[in-house]
N, C-alpha and C positions, 0 to 999 in steps of 0.2 A: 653393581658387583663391588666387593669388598677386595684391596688390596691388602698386605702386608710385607711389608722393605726387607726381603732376607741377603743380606750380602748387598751385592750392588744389583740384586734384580727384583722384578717384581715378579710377586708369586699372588696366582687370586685364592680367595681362599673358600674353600669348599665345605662349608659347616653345615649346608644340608645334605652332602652327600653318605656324612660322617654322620644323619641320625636314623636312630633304628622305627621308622612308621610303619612295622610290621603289625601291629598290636591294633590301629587304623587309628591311635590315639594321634594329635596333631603333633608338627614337628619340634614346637617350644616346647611342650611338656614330654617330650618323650625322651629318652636316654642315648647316648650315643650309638652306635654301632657296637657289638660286642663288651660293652661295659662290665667289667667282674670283680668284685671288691676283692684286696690283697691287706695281708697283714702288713704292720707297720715296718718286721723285720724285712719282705720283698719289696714294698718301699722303696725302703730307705738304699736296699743294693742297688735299685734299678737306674737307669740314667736319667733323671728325672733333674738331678743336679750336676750335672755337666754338657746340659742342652738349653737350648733358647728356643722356646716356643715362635711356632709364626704367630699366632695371635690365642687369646685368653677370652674365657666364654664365662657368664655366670649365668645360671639357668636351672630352674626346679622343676626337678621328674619325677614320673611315679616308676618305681620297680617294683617289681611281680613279689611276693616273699613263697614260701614253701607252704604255708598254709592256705593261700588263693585268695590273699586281701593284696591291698597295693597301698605302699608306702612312699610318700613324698619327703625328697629328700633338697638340698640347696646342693650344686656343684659348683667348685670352679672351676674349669677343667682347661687345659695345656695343650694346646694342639701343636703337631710335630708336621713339617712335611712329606714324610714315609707313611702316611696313613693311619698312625699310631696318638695316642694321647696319653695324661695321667692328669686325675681329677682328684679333688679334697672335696671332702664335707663334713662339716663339723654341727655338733650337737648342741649347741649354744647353754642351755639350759644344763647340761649333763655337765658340760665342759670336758666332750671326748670327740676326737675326730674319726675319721671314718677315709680310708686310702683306696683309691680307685686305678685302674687303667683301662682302656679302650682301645677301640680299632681291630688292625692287624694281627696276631702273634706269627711275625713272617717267619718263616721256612725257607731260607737259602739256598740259593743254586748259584755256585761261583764258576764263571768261567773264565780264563787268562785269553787274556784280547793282544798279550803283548809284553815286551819285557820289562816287568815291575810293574805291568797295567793288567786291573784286575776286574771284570763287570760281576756285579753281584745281584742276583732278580730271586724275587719273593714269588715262589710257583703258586702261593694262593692269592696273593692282589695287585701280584705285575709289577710292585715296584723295584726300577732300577738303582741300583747308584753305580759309579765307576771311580776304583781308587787306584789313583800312583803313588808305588812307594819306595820308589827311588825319590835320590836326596836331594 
């Protein structure tokens, strides 16, 4: 199993849980979990740059297109430990990149555990966090 040092703990990291083998294609060539390409302007808002990935993946998948062919594409992709990701691929040739994210898109349910103590769970993938925000 694959470790990655978040903080002072270790966290394993779960990069086959996070791929999508619905397709019955194998798990290297297959896409993350929910993978949806974004424009560069949702990008660039998202927190994609104010996060530190547990660990960095590169790997070439095919994705389904609208027409019923499938296109193989390079990712690098950024895995988060809330279940969530953001991936790049770039067109080398074209010299244009291409903005991805994955995973989750949690849906929060907060509930007050306590004074300034706040737990926050994701009703479609269970994840918790708990935040104090007293000083």
């Amino acid at each position: 199993m694959l470790y990655a040092v978040n903080a002072s703990i270790d966290v394993p990291l779960q990069i086959g849980a996070m791929t999508d083998t619905s397709s019955g294609r194998s798990a290297f060539n297959s896409p993350p979990v929910n993978l949806r390409e974004v424009s560069e302007h949702t990008y660039v808002l998202s927190s994609f740059f104010n996060r530190i990935p547990t660990h960095i993946e590169y790997r070439q998948v095919y994705i389904d297109k609208p027409n019923l062919t499938r296109e193989m594409i390079e990712l690098t992709m950024f895995y988060h430990p809330d279940n969530t990701g953001y991936a790049l691929s770039r067109k080398y040739w074209d010299g244009k990149m291409r903005y991805f994210l994955f995973g989750c898109e949690h849906k929060w349910k907060s509930t007050n555990i306590g004074r300034c103590l706040s737990r926050d769970t994701c009703t479609e993938c269970g994840y918790t966090t708990v935040i104090d925000s007293s000083d």
